[in-house]
C-alpha positions, 0 to 999 in steps of 0.5 A: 484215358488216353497214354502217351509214351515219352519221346525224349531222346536221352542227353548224352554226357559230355565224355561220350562226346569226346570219345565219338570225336576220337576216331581210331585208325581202323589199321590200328584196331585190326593190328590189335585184332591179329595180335590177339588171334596170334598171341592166342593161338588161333593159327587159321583165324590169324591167317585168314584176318591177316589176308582180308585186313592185309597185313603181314602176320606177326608169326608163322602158322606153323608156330601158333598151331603148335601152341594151339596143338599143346593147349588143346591137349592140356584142354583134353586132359592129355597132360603126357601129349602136352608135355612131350610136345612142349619139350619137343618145341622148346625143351628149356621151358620146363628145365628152367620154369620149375613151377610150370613143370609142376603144376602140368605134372600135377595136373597130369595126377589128377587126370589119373585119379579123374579116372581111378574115380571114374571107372572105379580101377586101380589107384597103383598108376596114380601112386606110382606117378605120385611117388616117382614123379612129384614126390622128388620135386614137392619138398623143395618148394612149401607151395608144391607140398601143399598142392600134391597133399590136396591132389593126394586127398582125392583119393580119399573121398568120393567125386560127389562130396569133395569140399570146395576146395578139392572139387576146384581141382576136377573142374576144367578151369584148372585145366585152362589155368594150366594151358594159359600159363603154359601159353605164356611161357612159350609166348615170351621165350618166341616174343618177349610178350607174355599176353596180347596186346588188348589184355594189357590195353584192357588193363590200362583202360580199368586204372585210368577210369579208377584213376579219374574217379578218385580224382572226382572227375566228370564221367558217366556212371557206367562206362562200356568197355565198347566190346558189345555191339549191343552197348555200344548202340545204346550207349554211345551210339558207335557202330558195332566193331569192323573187324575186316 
């Protein structure tokens, strides 16, 4: 018995063909591209795609390396750096963001205690940290008090058998948490922006098609966010993103 595989090239739906009929400046999408890179805090990315796309950058490097420089030591766990560096770049963040200043202070206690459990040394300097530092500051917001008791509460009990809850605390997504929200504050005291440009595009992107959907217009059952060079061959047959 002789096989036959089907050949038949699959119909495209009507919406695809009116998103390949759009065709975005390729200046917008490299726009687009060197917003994310600065708002994000890659100072040497940012300058090379500034120069190969040319176009001016949106601010000086030494400015996104200083972001970068703070990130990555919150990244690190090097809560103290962050800190001092943050205030040496623009010393009202803190002052004026009290949340802000309490969730890198806590995260700071949690560093200390990460590595009381770790070497198995003294709690005193976590204790210490605890009392002069967040202490003062806990009472006067309901949702600080809660954060430090759950921070207190790995002193209590083994790394290995925290519940939930407390585990999420020694793992690093706290620390990227803290760094995207410390990014933010910095970005929108230098720019009156709090993310790039795309996050906020992204965003819109998801409302509309919810929007269409509700309202039983036609569209595919899936629909590709065009982020994937993969997807976007095979599934609307654009070309992978140019993105110099």
């Amino acid at each position: 018995m002789t096989s036959s595989t089907s050949t038949t090239t699959p119909i495209k739906h009507a919406f695809d063909k009116q998103v390949e009929d759009i065709k975005c400046p390729k200046s917008d999408i490299n726009a687009l591209i060197l917003d994310y890179l600065t708002m994000e805090g890659y100072p040497n990315a940012a300058a090379n795609f500034s120069k190969e796309a040319n176009l001016q950058p949106h601010q000086d490097s030494g400015s996104i390396q200083a972001r970068q420089d703070i990130q990555n030591s919150i990244h690190g766990g090097n809560i103290q750096t962050a800190i001092e560096a943050l205030n040496d770049l623009d010393p009202e963040i803190l002052d004026e963001d009290k949340a802000l200043h309490f969730a890198l202070l806590r995260l700071q206690l949690i560093e200390l205690i990460r590595t009381c459990n770790t070497t198995g040394g003294d709690i005193a300097p976590a204790l210490k940290f605890a009392t002069e530092q967040l202490g003062p500051r806990a009472p006067t917001n309901p949702k600080f008090l809660d954060d430090l008791e759950k921070t207190m509460a790995l002193l209590l009990f083994p790394a290995d058998s925290l519940e939930p809850r407390l585990a999420a605390l020694l793992h690093p997504d706290l620390r990227r948490e803290v760094a995207d929200n410390v990014n933010r504050a910095i970005l929108e005291r230098q720019s009156d922006r709090r993310e790039a440009a795309i996050r906020q595009l992204v965003r819109m992107r998801v409302w509309a098609e919810n929007a269409a959907r509700e309202k039983g217009k036609t569209l595919p059952d899936r629909l590709s966010i065009g982020l994937s060079p993969e997807a976007n061959q095979s599934e609307n047959g654009h070309d992978a993103m140019i993105t110099t």
